[in-house]
C-alpha positions as CSV (number, residue, x, y, z in Angstrom):
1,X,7.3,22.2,-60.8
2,X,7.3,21.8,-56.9
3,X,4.5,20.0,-55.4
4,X,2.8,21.9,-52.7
5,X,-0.5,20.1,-51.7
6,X,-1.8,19.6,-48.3
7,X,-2.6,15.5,-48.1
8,X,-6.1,16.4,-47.0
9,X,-6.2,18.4,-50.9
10,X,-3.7,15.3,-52.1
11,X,-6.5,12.5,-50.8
12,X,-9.7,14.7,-52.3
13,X,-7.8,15.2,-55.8
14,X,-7.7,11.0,-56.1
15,X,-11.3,10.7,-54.3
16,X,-12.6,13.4,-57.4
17,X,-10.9,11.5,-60.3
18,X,-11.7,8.1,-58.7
19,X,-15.4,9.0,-58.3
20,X,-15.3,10.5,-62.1
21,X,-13.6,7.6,-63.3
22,X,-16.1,5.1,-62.0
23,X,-19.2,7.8,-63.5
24,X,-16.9,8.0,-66.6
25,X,-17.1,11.5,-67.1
26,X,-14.1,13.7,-67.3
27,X,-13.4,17.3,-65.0
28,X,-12.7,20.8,-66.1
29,X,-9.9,22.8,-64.1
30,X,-12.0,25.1,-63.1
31,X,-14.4,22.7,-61.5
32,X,-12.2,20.3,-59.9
33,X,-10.6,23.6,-58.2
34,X,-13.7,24.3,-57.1
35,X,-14.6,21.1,-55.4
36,X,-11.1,20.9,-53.9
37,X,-11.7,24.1,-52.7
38,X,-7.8,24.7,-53.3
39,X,-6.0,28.2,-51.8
40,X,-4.2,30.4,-54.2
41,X,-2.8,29.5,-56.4
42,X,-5.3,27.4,-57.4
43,X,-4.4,26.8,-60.8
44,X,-0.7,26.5,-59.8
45,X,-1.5,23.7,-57.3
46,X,-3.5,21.8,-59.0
47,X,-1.0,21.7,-62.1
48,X,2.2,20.6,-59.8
49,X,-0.7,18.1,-58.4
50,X,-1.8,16.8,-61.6
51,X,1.9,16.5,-63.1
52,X,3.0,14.7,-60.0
53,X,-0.1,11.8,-60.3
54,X,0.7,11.3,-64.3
55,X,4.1,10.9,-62.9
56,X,3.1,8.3,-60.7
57,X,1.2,6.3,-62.4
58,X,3.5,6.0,-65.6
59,X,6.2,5.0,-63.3
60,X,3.4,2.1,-62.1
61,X,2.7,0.8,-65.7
62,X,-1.2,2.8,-65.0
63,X,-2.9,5.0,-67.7
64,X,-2.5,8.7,-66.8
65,X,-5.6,9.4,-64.5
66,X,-4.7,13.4,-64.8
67,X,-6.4,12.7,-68.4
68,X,-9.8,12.9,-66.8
69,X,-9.0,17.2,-66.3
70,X,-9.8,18.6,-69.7
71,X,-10.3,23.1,-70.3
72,X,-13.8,24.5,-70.3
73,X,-13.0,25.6,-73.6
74,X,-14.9,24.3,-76.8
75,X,-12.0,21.5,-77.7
76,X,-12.7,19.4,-74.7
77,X,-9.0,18.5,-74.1
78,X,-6.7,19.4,-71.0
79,X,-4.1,22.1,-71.5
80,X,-1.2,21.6,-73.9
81,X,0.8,21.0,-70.5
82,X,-0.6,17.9,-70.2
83,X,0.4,16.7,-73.5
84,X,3.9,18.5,-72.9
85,X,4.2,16.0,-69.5
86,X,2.6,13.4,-71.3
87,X,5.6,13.4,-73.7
88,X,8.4,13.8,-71.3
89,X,7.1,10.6,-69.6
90,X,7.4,8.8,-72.9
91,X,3.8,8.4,-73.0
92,X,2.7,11.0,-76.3
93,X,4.3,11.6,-79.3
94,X,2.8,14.6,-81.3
95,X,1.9,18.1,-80.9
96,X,0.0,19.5,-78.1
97,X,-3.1,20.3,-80.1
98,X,-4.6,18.6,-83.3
99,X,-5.9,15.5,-84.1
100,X,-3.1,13.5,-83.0
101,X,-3.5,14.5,-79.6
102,X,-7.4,14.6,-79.3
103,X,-7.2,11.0,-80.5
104,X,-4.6,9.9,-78.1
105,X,-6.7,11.8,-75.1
106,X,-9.4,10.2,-76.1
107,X,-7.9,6.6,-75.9
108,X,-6.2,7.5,-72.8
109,X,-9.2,8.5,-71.2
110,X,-10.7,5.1,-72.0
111,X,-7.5,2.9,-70.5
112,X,-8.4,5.2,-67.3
113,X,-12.1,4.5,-67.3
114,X,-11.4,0.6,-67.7
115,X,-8.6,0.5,-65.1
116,X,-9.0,-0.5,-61.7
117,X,-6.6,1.5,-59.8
118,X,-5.5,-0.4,-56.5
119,X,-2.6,0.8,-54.2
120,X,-3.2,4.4,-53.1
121,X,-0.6,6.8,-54.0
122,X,1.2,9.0,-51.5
């Protein structure tokens, strides 16, 4: 997926997960494209965006901050495209849905929360 993001959108998308990870509380989609106030399409954007940080901060050795982005929907959990990337960056092993991947959200989410995230990423 290609990243297209202005770096005004780039800088707001870390300033919203930075300021939910020091409230530890986690963003839907729907919400964060909201407050981002992102052009169409929104959901596109955000996705490339979000793939792009979890990129990022594997290749740093840094829990995947995109965790912190879960669906509206009753599970609580981000999209199974998260997982999908989360795999192809060697970081999950399982099935996009189920208990194996709630628990390893869950964990991840908490390595994000306890992580003090330093260098800004371009």
């Amino acid at each position: 997926m290609i990243l297209r993001i202005s770096r005004q959108h780039w800088q707001a998308l870390i300033d919203e997960l930075d300021d939910a990870r020091r409230q530890r509380h986690l963003l839907t989609y729907r919400s964060l494209i909201e407050r981002l106030q992102l052009p169409t399409p929104a959901m596109t954007t955000l996705t490339a965006a979000l793939e792009h940080l979890a990129m990022l901060d594997a290749q740093a050795g840094q829990p995947l901050r995109s965790a912190l982005v879960i669906s509206q929907g009753a599970s609580r959990l981000p999209r199974p495209g998260f997982f999908e990337h989360a795999t192809r960056l060697g970081r999950f092993n399982g099935a996009p849905d189920g208990t194996a991947a709630a628990a390893w959200h869950a964990a991840e989410v908490a390595r994000v929360f306890d992580f003090e995230f330093r260098a800004p990423l371009q």
